[in-house]
C-alpha positions in Angstrom: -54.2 67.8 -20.8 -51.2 68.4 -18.0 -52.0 72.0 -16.5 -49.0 73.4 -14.8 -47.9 76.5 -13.1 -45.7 78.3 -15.3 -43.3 78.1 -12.3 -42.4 74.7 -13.7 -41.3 76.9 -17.0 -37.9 78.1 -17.0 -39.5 81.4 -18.4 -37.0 84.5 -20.2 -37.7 87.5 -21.5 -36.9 85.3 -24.6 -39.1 82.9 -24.5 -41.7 86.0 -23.6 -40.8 88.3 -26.7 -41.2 85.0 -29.1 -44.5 84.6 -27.8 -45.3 88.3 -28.7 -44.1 88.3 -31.7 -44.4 84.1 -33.3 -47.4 83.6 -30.9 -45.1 80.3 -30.1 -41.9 78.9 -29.3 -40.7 75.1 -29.5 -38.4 73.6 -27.7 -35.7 71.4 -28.9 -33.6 68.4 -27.2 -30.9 67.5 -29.5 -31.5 69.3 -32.7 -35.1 67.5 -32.1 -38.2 69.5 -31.2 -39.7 68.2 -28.0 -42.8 70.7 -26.7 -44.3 74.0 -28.5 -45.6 76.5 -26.4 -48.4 78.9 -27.4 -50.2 81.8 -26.7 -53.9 81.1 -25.0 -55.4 82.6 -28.3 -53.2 80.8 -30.7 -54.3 77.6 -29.1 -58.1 78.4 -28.8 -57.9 79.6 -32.4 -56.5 76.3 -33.4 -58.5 74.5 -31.3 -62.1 75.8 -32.6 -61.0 75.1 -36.1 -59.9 71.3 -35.6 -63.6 71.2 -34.1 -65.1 72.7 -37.0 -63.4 70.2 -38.7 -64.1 67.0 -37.0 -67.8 68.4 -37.3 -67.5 68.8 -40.6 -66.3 65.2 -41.6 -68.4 63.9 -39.1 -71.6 65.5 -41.0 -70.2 64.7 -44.2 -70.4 61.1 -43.1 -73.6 61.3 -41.6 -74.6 62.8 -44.9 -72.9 60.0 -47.2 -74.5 57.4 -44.9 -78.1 58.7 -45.6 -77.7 58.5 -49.1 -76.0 55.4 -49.4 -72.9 55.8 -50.2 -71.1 53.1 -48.3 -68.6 50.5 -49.4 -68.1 47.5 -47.0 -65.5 47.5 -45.1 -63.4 44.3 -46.7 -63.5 46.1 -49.8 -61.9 49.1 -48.6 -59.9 47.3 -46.3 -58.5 44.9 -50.0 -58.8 48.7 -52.0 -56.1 49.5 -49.5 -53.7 46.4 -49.2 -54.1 46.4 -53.3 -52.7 50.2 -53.4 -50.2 50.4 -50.7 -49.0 46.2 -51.7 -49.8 45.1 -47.8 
């Protein structure tokens, strides 16, 4: 992760009142959004629960492996070309 001096941030008052308020603002380049910026405790909220989560399917692997319930990987692999027609 880049860590910049907000000097490198044209920052406004805007900018500033939508992160009070939203807790973000995004940034668009031709009708496309390029960058979101957020607050430091939107970002550490969102950040703690994508780890929960990774955790979570990471035990719930763990878990599956333990009692057996594995398919080999060409199966899944042919399950998937089957559905999708790849």
């Amino acid at each position: 992760m880049a860590i910049m001096s907000d000097s490198n941030l044209a920052y406004t008052e805007e900018v500033e009142k939508n992160l009070l308020t939203d807790g973000f603002v995004q940034f668009q380049k031709d009708g496309v959004n390029t960058m979101i910026l957020i607050d430091q405790s939107r970002y550490e909220k969102a950040k703690r629960r994508m780890d929960d989560a990774l955790v979570k399917m990471v035990m719930a692997g763990i878990r599956d492996m333990e009692e057996g319930n594995l398919i080999p990987a060409d199966q899944v692999f042919d399950e998937i070309d089957k559905k999708y027609g790849l």
